[in-house]
C-alpha positions as CSV (number, residue, x, y, z in Angstrom):
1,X,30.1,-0.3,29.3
2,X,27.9,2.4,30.7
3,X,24.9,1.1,32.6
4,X,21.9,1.9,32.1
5,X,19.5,-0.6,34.2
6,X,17.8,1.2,36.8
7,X,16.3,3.3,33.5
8,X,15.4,0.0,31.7
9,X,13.9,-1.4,34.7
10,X,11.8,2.2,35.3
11,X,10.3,1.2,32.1
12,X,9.8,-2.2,31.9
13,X,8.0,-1.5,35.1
14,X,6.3,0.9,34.3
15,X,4.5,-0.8,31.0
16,X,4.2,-4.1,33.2
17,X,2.0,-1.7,35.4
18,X,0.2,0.1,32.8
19,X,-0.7,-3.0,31.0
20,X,-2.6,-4.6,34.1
21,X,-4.4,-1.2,34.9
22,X,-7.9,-0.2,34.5
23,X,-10.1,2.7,34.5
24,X,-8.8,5.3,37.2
25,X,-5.7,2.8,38.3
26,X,-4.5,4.4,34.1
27,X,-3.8,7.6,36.4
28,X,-2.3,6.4,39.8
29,X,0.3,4.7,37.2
30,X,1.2,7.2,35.8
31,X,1.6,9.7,38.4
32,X,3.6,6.7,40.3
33,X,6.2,6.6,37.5
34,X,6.3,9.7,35.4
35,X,7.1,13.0,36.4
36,X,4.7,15.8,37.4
37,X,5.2,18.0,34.3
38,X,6.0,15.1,31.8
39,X,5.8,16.1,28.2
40,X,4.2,13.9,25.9
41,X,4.0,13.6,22.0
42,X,1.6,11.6,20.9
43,X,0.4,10.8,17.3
44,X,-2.8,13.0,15.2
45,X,-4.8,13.8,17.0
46,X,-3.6,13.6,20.5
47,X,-0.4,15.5,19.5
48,X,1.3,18.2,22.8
49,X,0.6,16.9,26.3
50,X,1.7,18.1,29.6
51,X,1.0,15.9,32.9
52,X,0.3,12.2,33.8
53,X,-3.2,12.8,34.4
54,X,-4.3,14.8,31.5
55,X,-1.9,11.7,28.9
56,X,-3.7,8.9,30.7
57,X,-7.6,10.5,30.3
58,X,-6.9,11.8,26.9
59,X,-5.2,8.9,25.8
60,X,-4.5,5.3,27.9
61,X,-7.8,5.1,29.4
62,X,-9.4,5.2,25.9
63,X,-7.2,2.9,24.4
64,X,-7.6,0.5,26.9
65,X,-11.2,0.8,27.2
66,X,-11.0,0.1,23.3
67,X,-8.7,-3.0,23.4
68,X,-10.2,-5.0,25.9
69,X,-7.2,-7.0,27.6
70,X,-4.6,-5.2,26.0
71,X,-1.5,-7.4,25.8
72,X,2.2,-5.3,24.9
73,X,3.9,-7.5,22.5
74,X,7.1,-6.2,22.8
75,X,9.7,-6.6,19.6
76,X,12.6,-4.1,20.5
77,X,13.7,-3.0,23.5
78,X,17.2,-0.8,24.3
79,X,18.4,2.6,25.9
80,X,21.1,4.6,25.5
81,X,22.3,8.4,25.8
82,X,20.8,11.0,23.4
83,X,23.6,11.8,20.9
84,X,22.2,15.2,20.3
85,X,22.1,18.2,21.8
86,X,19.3,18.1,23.9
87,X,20.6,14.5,25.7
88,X,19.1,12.7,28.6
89,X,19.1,8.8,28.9
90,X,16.1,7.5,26.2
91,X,14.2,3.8,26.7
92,X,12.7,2.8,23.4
93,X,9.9,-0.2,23.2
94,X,8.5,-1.1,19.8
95,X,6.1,-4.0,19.5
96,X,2.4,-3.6,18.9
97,X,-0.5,-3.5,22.0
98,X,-2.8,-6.4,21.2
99,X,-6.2,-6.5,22.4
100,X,-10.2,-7.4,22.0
101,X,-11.3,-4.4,20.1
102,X,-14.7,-4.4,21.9
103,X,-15.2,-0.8,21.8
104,X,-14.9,2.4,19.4
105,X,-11.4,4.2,19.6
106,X,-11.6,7.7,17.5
107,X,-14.3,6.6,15.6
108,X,-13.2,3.6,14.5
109,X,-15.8,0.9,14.8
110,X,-15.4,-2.1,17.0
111,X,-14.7,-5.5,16.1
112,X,-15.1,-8.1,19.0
113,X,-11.8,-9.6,17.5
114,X,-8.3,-9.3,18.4
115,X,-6.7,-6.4,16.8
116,X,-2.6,-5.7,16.6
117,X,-2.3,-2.0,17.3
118,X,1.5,-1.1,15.7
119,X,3.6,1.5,18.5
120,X,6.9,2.7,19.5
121,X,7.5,4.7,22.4
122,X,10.7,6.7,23.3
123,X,10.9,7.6,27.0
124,X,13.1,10.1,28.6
125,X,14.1,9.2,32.0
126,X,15.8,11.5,34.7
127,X,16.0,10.7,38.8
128,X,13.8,7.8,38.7
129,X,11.0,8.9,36.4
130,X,9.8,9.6,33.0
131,X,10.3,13.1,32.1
132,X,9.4,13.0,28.3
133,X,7.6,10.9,25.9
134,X,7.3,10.6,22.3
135,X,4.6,7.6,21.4
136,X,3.6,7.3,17.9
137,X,1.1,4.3,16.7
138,X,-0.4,3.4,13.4
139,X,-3.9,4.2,13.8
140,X,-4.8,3.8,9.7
141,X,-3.3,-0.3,10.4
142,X,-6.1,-0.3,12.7
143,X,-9.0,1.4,10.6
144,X,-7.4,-1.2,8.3
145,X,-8.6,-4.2,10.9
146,X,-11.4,-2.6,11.2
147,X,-12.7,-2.6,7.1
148,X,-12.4,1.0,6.5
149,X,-9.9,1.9,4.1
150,X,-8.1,5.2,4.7
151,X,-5.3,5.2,1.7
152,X,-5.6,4.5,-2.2
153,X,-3.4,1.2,-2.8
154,X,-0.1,1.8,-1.2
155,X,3.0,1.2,-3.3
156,X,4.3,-1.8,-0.7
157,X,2.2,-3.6,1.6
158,X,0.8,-3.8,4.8
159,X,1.4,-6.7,7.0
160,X,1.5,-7.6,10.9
161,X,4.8,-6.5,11.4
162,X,7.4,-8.8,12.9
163,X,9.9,-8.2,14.8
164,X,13.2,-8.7,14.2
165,X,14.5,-11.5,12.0
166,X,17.2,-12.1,14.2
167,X,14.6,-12.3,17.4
168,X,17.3,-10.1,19.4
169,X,15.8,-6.7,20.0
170,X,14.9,-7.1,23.5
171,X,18.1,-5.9,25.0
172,X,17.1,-5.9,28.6
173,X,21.2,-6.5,29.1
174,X,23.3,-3.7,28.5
175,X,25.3,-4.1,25.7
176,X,29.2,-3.3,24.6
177,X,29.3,0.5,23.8
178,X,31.3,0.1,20.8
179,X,28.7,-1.8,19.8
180,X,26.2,1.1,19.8
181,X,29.0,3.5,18.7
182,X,29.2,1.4,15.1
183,X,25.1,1.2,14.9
184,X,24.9,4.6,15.4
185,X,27.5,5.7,12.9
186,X,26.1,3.9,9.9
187,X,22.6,5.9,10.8
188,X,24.1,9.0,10.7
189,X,25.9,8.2,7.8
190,X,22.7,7.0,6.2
191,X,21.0,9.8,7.3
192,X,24.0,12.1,5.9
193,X,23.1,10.3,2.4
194,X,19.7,10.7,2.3
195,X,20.3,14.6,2.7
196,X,23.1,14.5,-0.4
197,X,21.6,12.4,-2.4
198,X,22.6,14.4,-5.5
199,X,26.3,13.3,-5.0
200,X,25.4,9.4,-6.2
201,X,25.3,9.0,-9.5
202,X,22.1,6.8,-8.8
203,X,19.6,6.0,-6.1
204,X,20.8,2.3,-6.0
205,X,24.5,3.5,-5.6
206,X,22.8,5.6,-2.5
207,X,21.5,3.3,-0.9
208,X,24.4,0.2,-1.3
209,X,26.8,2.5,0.7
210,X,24.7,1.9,4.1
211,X,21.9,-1.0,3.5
212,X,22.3,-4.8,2.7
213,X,21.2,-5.8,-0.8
214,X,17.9,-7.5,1.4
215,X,17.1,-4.8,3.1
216,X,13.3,-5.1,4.9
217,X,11.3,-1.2,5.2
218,X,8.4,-1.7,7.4
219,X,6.7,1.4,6.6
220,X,3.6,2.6,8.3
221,X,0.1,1.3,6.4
222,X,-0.5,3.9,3.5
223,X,3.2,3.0,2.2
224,X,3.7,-0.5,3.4
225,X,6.4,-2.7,3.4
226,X,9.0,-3.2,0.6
227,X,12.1,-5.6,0.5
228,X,15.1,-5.5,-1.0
229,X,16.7,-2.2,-2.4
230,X,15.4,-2.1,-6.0
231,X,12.1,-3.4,-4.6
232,X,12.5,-0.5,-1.8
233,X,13.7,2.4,-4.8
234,X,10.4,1.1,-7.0
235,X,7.5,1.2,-4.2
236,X,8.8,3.6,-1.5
237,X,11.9,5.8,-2.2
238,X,10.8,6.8,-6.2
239,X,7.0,7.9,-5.4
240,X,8.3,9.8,-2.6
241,X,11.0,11.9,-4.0
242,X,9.0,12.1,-7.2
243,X,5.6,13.3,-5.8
244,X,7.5,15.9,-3.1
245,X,8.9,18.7,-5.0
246,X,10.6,20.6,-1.6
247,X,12.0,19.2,1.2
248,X,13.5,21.0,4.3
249,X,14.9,18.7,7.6
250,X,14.2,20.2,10.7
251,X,16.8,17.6,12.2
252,X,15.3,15.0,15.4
253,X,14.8,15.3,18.7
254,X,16.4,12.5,20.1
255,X,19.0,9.7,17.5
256,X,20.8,6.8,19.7
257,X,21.4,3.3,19.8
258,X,22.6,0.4,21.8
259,X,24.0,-2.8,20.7
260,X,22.9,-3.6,16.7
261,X,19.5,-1.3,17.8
262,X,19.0,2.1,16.9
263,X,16.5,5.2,15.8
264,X,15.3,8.3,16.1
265,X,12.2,10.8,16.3
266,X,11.9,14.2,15.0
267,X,9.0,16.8,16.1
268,X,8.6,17.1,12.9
269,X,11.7,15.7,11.0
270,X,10.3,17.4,7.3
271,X,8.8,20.0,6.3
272,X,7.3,18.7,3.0
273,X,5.8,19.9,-0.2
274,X,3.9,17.3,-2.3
275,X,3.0,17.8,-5.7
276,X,0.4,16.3,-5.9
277,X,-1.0,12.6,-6.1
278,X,1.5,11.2,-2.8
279,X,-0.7,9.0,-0.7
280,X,-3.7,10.0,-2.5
281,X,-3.2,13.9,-3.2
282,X,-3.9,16.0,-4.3
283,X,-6.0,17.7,-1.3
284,X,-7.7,21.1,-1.1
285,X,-5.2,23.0,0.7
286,X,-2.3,20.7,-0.3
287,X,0.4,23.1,0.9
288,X,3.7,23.1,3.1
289,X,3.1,20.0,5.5
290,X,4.8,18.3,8.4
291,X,6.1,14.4,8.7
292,X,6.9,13.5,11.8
293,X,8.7,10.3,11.9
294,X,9.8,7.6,13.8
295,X,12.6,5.1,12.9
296,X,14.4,2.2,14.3
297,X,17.0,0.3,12.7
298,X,18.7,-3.4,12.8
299,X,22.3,-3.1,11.8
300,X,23.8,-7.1,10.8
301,X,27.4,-6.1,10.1
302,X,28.6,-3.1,8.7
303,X,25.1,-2.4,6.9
304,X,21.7,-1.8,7.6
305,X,19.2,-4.8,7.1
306,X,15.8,-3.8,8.9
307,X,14.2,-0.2,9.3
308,X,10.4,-0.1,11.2
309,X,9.2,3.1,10.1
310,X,6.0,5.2,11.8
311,X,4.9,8.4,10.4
312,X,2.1,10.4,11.2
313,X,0.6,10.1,8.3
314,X,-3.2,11.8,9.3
315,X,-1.5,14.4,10.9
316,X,0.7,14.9,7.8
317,X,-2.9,14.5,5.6
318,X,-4.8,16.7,7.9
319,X,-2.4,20.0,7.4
320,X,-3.4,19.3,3.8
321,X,-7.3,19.7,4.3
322,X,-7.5,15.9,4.4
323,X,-9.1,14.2,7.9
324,X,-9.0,10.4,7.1
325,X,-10.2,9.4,10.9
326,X,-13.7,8.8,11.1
327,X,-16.6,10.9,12.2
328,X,-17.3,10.5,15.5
């Protein structure tokens, strides 16, 4: 077992400061614990930023001044080496930040009610502080709370998200690496699948080979949620590949796991072309766009049973010629 504590502690350190900080102390935290040229990804339209100070004006000290109280309400929690190329140690924390949304965030009107902002954050750790960043949350879930509606009807639906069924995510312990090793073959079998999909005779074939028959997809709000794998094939997997006439994987950033936990990001994973009529299409401009994605992934077994899925779905929109955020 490879330990990997002093990294998971960095983190849970740092969020247990970040959540208690206000106005200018959003800065001081993160100059304490991330390094001077951290890189950070963040979701439309924050997208490419370098430095502590210039992610926690553009981005914390908003959010926070939005979601009065903000609360992390952690799910999954794990680390583990980066099994690509790139490498590094990675500390991933999915959950949702829960606060009094008593101000306007992007646009988005306030509510003076508690709203459940969906994230999931991969951090990059190296000598003692966090180097790179990739944090994607679903802003349409909370124009959602909020009474706009950004999407036609989605083909699942969207929910609070729980965590996992098993209520083991939090893996503050390391765990066995064989463990990991197993969790993070099936995904790259999956994944391997997914790109040959024309060797199955059929979609459900597909998909048997690496998920449980009740399999949950917590997609991002404009898809939704869908259970089971015909369930998933009917309201997810069909409309995608049926509405997306050219695909092209640009591969991920960073794929790993610990324990039953893993996932991945990719900056962006696809390069899609819709044909018109996906998650509301067509668009003026609808063209060549890119999907950047994060997913994480419960394995029970020698299956998959639970996948949380974030995409960026207004930046995905916006290379289309469609801004769903509001006006400001």
């Amino acid at each position: 077992m490879a330990g990997l504590q002093e990294e998971k502690q960095l983190v849970r350190d740092y969020y247990r400061a970040l959540d208690a900080a206000r106005g200018r102390e959003i800065t001081e935290v993160l100059e304490r614990f991330c390094a001077p040229d951290l890189f950070w990804r963040g979701y439309h339209p924050f997208h490419e930023r370098t430095g502590p100070k210039t992610v926690a004006e553009v981005f914390w000290e908003p959010l926070h001044a939005a979601l009065f109280s903000l609360q992390r309400r952690q799910d999954i929690f794990f680390a583990a080496r980066n099994s690509l190329h790139a490498g590094g140690t990675w500390v991933v924390s999915m959950g949702h930040l829960m606060g009094l949304f008593d101000e306007p965030f992007l646009g988005i009107p306030a509510t003076r009610r508690i709203a459940m902002l969906r994230y999931c954050e991969f951090n990059r750790v190296e000598g003692g502080r966090i180097t790179e960043a990739a944090c994607f949350i679903d802003l349409p879930q909370l124009m959602r709370q909020a009474g706009l509606e950004p999407f036609p009807a989605p083909t699942g639906v969207h929910l609070i998200q729980p965590g996992p069924m098993t209520h083991d995510g939090l893996l503050y312990e390391d765990q066995p690496l064989d463990e990991g090793k197993r969790t993070l073959d099936l995904i790259n079998t999956m994944i391997g699948d997914i790109n040959h999909h024309e060797s199955y005779a059929s979609a459900d074939e597909e998909l048997h080979h690496t998920w449980h028959d009740d399999m949950i997809w917590w997609g991002p709000d404009g898809i939704g949620a869908t259970y089971t794998i015909p369930r998933y094939i009917e309201q997810h997997q069909g409309p995608f590949r049926q509405k997306i006439v050219k695909r092209v994987y640009n591969g991920h950033v960073c794929r790993l796991a610990e324990g039953n936990y893993g996932g991945f990001f990719g900056w962006p994973n696809l390069t899609l072309t819709p044909s018109g009529g996906y998650l509301g299409g067509p668009f003026e401009g609808e063209g060549q766009a890119d999907m950047r994605v994060i997913d994480i992934y419960r394995r029970s077994g020698s299956k998959l049973a639970e996948n949380w899925v974030f995409i960026d779905i207004p930046h995905f929109l916006a290379m289309q010629g469609k801004d769903i955020l509001p006006k400001v």
